[in-house]
Structure formats: structure tokens, C-alpha cells
C-alpha positions in Angstrom: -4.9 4.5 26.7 -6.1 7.2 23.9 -3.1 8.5 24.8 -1.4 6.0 22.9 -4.4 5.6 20.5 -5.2 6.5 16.7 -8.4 5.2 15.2 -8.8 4.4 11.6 -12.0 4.3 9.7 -13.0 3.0 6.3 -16.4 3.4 4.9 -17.9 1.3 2.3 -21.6 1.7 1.9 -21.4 -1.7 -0.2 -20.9 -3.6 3.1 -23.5 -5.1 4.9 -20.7 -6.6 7.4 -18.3 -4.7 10.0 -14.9 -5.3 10.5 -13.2 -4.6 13.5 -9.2 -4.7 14.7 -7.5 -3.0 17.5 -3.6 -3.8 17.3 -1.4 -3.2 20.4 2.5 -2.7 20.1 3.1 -5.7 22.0 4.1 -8.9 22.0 6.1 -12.0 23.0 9.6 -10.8 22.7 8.2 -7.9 25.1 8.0 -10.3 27.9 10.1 -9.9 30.7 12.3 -12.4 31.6 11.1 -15.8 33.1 8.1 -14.6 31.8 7.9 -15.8 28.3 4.1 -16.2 27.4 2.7 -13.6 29.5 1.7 -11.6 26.4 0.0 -14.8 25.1 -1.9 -16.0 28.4 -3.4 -12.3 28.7 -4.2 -12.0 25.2 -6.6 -15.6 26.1 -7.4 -14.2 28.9 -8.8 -10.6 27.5 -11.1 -12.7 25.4 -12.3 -14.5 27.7 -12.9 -12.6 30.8 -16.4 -11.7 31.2 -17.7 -8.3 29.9 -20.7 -5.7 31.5 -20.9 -8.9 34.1 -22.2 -11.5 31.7 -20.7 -13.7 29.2 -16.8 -13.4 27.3 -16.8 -10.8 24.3 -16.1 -14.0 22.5 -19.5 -15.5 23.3 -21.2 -12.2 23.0 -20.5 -11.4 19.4 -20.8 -15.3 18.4 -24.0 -14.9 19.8 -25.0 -11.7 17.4 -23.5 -14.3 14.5 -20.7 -12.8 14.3 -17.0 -14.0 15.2 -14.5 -12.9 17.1 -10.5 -13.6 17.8 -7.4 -12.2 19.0 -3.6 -13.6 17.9 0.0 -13.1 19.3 2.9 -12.4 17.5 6.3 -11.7 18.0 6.2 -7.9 18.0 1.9 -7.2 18.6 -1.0 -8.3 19.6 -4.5 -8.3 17.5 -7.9 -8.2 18.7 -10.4 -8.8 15.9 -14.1 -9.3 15.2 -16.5 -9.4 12.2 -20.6 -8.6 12.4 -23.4 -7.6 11.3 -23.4 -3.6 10.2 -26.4 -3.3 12.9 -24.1 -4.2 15.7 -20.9 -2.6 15.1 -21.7 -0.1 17.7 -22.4 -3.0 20.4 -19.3 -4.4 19.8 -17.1 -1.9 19.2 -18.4 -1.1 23.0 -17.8 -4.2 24.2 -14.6 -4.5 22.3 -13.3 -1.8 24.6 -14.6 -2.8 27.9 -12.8 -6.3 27.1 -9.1 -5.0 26.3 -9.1 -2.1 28.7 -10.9 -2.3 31.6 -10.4 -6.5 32.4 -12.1 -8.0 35.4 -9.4 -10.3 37.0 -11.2 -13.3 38.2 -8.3 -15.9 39.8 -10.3 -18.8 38.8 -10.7 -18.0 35.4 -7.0 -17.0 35.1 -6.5 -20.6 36.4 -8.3 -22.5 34.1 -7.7 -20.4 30.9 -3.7 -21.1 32.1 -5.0 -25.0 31.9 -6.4 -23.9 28.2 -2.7 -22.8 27.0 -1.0 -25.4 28.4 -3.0 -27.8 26.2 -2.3 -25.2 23.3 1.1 -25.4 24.2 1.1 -29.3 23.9 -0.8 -29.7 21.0 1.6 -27.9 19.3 4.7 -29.9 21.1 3.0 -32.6 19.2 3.1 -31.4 15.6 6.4 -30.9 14.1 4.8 -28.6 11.7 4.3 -25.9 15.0 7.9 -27.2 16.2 9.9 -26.5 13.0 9.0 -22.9 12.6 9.7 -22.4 16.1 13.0 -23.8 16.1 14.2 -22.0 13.0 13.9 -19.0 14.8 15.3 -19.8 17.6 18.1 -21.1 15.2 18.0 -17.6 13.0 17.8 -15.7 16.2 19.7 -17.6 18.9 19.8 -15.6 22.7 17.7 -13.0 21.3 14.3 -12.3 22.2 12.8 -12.7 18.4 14.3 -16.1 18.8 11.5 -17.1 22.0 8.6 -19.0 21.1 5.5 -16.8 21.3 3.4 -19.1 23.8 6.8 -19.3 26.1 7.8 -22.9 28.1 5.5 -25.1 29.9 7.4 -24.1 33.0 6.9 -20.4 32.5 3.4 -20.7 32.0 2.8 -22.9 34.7 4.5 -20.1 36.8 2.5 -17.4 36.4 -0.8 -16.4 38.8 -3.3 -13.5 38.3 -0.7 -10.7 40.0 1.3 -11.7 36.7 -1.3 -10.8 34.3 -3.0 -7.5 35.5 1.0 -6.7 36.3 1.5 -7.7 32.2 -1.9 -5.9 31.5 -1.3 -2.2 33.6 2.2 -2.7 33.0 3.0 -3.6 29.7 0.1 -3.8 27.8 -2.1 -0.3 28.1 1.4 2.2 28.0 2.0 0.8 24.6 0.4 2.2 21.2 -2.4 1.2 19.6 -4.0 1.5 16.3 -7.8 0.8 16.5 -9.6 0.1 13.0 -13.1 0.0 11.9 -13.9 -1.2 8.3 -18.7 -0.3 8.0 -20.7 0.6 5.9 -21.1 4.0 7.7 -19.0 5.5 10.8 -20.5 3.9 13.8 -21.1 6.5 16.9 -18.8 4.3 19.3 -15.2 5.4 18.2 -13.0 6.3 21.3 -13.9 9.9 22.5 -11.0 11.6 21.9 -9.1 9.6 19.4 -8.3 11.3 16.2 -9.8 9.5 13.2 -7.0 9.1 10.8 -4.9 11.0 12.6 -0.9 10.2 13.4 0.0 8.1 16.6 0.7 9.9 19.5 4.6 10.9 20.5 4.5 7.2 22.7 7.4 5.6 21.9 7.4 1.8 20.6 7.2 -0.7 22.5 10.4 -2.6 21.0 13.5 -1.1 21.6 16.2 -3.1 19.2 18.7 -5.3 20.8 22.0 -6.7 19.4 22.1 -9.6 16.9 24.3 -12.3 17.6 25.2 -14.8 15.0 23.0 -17.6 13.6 23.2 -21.1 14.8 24.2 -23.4 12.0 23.0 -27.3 13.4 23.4 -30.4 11.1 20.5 -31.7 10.7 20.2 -35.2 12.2 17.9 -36.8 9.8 15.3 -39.0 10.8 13.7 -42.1 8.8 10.3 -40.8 8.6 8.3 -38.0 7.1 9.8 -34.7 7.8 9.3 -30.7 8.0 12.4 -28.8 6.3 13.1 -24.9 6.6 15.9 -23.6 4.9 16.1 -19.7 4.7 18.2 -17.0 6.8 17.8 -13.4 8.3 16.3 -10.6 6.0 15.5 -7.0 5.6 14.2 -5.2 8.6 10.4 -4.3 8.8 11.3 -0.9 7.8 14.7 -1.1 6.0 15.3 -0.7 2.2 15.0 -4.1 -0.1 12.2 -5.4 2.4 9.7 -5.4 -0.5 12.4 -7.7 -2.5 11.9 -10.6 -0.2 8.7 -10.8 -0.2 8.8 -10.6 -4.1 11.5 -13.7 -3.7 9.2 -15.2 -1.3 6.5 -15.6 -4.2 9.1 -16.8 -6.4 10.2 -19.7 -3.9 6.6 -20.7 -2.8 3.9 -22.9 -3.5 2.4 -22.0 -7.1 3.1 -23.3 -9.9 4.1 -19.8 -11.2 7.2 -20.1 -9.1 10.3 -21.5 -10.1 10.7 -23.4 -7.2 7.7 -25.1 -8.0 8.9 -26.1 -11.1 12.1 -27.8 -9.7 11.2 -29.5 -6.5 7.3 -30.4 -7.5 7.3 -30.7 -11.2 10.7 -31.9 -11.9 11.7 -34.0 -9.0 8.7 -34.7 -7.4 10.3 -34.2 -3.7 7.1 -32.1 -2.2 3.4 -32.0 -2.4 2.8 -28.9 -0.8 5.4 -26.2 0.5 5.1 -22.1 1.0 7.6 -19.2 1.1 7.3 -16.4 3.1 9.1 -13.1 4.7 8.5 -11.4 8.1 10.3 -8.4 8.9 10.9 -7.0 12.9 12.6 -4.6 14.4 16.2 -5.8 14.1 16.0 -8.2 11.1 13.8 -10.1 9.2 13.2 -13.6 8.7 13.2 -15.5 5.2 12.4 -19.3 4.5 11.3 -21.8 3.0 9.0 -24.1 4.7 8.7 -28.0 2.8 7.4 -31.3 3.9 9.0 -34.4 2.3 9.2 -38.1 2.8 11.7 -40.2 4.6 14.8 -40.0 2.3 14.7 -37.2 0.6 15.2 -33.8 2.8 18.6 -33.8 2.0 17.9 -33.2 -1.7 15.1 -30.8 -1.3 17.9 -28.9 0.8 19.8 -29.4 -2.4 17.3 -28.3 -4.7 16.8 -25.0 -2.6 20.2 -24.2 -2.2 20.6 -24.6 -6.0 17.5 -22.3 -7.0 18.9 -19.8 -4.6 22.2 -19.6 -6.3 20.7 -19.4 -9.4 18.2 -16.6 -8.6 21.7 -14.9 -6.6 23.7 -15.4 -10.0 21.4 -13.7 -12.8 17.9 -12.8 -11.1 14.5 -14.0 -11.9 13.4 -14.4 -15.4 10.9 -11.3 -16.7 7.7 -13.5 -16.9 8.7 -15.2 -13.5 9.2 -11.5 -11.7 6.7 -9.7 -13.0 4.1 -13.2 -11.7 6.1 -12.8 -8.3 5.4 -9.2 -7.8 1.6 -9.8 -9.0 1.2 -11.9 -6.3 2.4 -10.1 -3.8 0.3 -7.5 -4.9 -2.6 -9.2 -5.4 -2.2 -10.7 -1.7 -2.5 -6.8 -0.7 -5.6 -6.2 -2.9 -7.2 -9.4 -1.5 -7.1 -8.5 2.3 -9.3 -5.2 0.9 -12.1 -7.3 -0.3 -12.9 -8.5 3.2 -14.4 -6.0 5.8 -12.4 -8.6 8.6 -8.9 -8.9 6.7 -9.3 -5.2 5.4 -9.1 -4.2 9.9 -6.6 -6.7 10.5 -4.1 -5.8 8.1 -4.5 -2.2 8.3 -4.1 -2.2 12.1 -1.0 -4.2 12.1 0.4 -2.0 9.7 -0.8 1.1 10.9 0.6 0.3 15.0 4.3 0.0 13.3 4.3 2.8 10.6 1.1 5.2 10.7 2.0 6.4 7.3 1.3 3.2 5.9 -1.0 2.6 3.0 -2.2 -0.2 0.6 -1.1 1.9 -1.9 2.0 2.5 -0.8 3.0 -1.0 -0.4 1.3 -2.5 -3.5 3.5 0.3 -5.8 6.4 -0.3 -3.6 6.1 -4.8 -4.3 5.7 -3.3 -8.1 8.7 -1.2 -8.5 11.2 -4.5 -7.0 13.8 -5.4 -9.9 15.4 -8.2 -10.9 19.0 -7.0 -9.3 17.1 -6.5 -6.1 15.9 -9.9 -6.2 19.5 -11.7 -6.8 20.9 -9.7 -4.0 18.5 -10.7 -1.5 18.8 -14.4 -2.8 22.5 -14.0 -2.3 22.3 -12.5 1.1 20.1 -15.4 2.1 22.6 -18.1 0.7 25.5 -16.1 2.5 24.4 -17.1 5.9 22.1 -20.0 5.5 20.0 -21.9 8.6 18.8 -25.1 7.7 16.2 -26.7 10.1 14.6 -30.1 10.5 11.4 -32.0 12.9 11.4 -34.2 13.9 15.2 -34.9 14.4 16.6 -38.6 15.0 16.6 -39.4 18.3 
């Protein structure tokens, strides 16, 4: 595994906390086929497998008062904790012991299976968890980014423990890593041999890009009750030129009421209480919505409302006052993450696993230099190809 390791450290004698975040270059649309959730059920399983034959590493850092967690996404996995300075070495210890060296216990894979499968329905029944689920699979159709991360009730029910230490010596340790540690001083239990700041190894990604196909365009079939709306379309790669300008148009399409959105669809039609804007970029593409929750009646004209602020934003670009609040806060959601030792690892491990030459820096002057031309042809590429979809759907 150090093979495919580089290890970050930040020191900041102010802190009197420990952040910690190892990020692994893998994740749901690695899973093999038939095996959708795999990288999911081991991620739940890693966490809580026993560790140095006692309790999970989820119940031995709660138990120093700290916490601990670990997340699936699309194209990596995080395993995270925050603690007390004094233990960071502990942790960091049993951090490792956790994620690379798992002790496979059948009945535990059994039960924690149970565990996801009640995840898995819990979020069958909120059409909040549907929606955003579906507009990928809408954005991204017969393409892996399009899978849902936690995979079907039938493939989870399908796999056994040969599946997951399979997914875990298979899958999991060959791919890179980026291990961070945010402490008030350098703790003694950094991977022997890892190179402190240094580049990633020569290990290759995990992703390799596949074709896109096109997107599905579906009618919505609007239902008489409350319902959750997307409406956006593919975007910039992770890496590819104009990223930074939909995340800027993000800002000005999301919830606050610097955003010109806002204005329209809260302030002048009164259509949503609450809705947010956001971009994600992978490997291939990226993906750009808007996410809004409205009452029976009226998703049809929020749809409107959305289409018409694009068009406007595609025709003439933001106004000054509104770009220059956009690109604040997107910058300012950069500076945030700093303040926090825990948010501080995360976000510079799942940066650092994709690009190694990433920097807070970097990306906050990048978000700052986005013009107003950038912005409209974004909005216009968005409006060229747009998905619009709905839960629940009339039945």
C-alpha cells in the first residue's frame, strides 16, 4: 500500500484538535459488474470490523471523545476522524490497522450487509435520496457514473465475505492513496516510508474514462403532491478548463439571497423555500444542477423560472455585483473547510488522491479569476442539453 501512498501534514500549533483523512482512488463506479455496492458495503465494513481484537475503530475513537466516519462517492472513498491532539498517534495507528490489514469475520459481514440494506431503504423512501440518484442516472445513462453509489437491493443481497476481502485485496489496496493529518505538531505514527508532502507514486488511477453516451431526456410525469425538482445537465470535467466557472454559476443559482435565482423563484414568485446549486466534476464529465423542492402545482413553473434564468445568465452573463458575490462564495467555501482541523483533512485528501498538485491556493485564485463570458458559456452549455428530473413521479 505505501506504494500507492503520499502523506500530507499540516501543522498548526493553535490546534488543540487532530484531524485525520485517508482518501482511496476508489469508488462506486469502480465496481465490477453485478457488483454495484461493493465499494460501499466494504467501506461499512472497514469501520466496523474490530481492531487489535477489541472494539470497531469507530467505537475506539468515540470512546477517546472523538468521532469518526468514512463516506462513498462516485470516484473515492474517505476515511475520516477528529480527536483530541493527545491521541492522534493512537489513532492514526488504529486508523491503519482498520483500512489495511481487515479481519474478515462472516458474521459481521452478514449483519453489517443487514445494516445497508436498511440504508438502502431508508433512502428508497425519501424522494430527496431518489431524485439525485435518478438525475444521474438520467445525465449519465449505461455509464457507470450513472450507478447509484450503495448499488440495488439485489446486488447487495448477493454478495458474501469472499466478495469483500476479493473488493478489499483486489480493488481497494492497488489503488492510490493520499493520507492527511491536520495537529498541532507532526505525530510519530505517519506510514514509514511515505514521503511527507511528496508526489504520488507512478500507480496509475484507478478510473480509466469510458465513453459517454447521450443524456436521457424523460417528461416528467407530475404528481399532485409535494415534489423534488432537478434541472441541470453535464459539465466540465474534474480537470478540464471552465470547471471553476460552474461552480461560480453554481453560487449564482443557489440558495442565498445573493443569488439571482434566489431573487426570482423565492423572492419574486415565492415557488421554493429552500433549494441549493452545486457542480461535481469526474473523470469523463461533470455534473451541474439545480436541486428545488416545491408544492403540488407548481414544478412546472420553477422548471420555467430556471430555464429562463439560465438563458439569461447564457445571453449577457452575470451582473458585476452578482459575480464578484458568486465567486466570494465559492472562495469563501474553500477558506471555511481551513478553519476546521476535520474539514481541513477531508478536503485536502480528496483533492490531493485526484491531482497531488493541488492547493487551496490554487483553487481559491483559480474560482477568482472566472469571468463573466465564462459564466454565460457554461449557462449556455447547460441549457443546450438540459435533464429535467422529478420524485416522486405519478404513478
Amino acid at each position: 500500500m505505501l506504494e500507492q501512498l503520499s502523506t500530507h501534514l499540516v501543522v498548526d500549533d493553535r490546534l488543540r484538535t487532530a484531524g485525520i483523512c485517508l482518501a482511496v482512488d476508489y469508488g462506486a463506479r469502480n465496481d465490477p459488474d453485478g457488483r454495484g455496492g461493493l465499494a460501499h458495503c466494504l467501506e461499512h465494513l472497514l469501520m466496523a470490523y474490530p481492531v487489535n481484537a477489541g472494539t470497531s475503530l469507530c467505537e475506539h475513537v468515540e470512546r477517546l471523545g472523538g468521532s469518526a466516519n468514512a463516506e462513498t462517492g462516485l470516484e473515492h472513498m474517505l476515511f475520516h476522524a477528529q480527536v483530541l491532539a493527545e491521541d492522534t498517534e493512537k489513532v492514526l495507528a488504529l486508523l491503519q490497522d482498520a483500512i489495511w490489514r481487515p479481519q474478515h469475520d462472516a458474521d459481521l459481514v452478514a449483519s453489517e450487509l443487514e445494516v445497508v440494506l436498511q440504508e438502502l431503504a431508508a433512502a428508497a423512501a425519501d424522494p430527496l435520496d431518489v431524485v439525485q440518484d435518478a438525475f444521474l442516472t438520467d445525465l449519465f445513462p449505461g455509464h457507470p457514473l450513472g450507478r447509484p453509489v450503495g448499488g440495488s437491493v439485489d446486488e447487495v443481497r448477493s454478495l458474501g465475505i469472499a466478495d469483500i476481502d476479493t473488493g478489499h485485496q483486489e480493488y481497494f489496496l492497488p489503488s492510490r492513496c493520499a493520507l492527511v493529518v491536520v495537529a498541532p505538531e507532526a505525530p510519530a505514527g505517519l506510514p514509514a516510508g511515505a514521503t511527507v508532502g511528496g508526489p504520488l507514486s507512478a500507480a496509475p488511477r484507478r478510473t480509466v474514462p469510458q465513453p459517454l453516451g447521450r443524456v436521457a431526456h424523460r417528461p416528467p410525469a407530475w404528481p399532485d403532491a409535494f415534489t423534488w425538482v432537478s434541472v441541470g445537465g453535464r459539465s466540465a470535467a474534474a480537470d478540464a478548463p471552465g470547471s471553476h466557472s460552474y461552480q461560480v454559476l453554481a453560487e449564482l443559482f443557489g440558495g442565498s439571497p445573493s443569488s439571482p435565482l434566489y431573487r426570482k423563484l423565492r423572492g419574486e414568485r415565492g415557488l421554493a423555500y429552500s433549494f441549493q446549486a452545486w457542480h461535481r466534476g469526474y473523470t469523463e464529465a461533470g455534473a451541474w444542477r439545480v436541486l428545488v423542492g416545491t408544492d403540488a402545482g407548481k414544478g412546472e413553473e420553477v422548471v420555467d423560472v430556471v430555464i429562463e434564468a439560465l438563458g439569461e445568465m447564457a445571453r449577457g452573463g452575470p451582473a458585476p455585483d452578482d459575480l464578484l458575490a458568486a465567486r466570494k462564495q465559492a472562495r469563501s467555501k474553500i477558506r471555511f473547510g481551513l478553519e476546521s482541523p476535520l474539514d481541513h483533512a477531508r478536503l485536502l485528501a480528496r483533492q490531493r488522491v485526484a491531482d497531488p498538485s493541488w492547493t487551496a491556493e490554487g483553487e481559491e485564485a483559480a474560482l477568482a479569476a472566472v469571468t463573466a463570458e465564462e459564466i454565460a458559456a457554461s449557462a449556455a452549455n447547460i441549457l443546450d442539453d438540459l435533464v429535467v428530473t422529478i420524485r416522486p413521479e405519478k404513478s
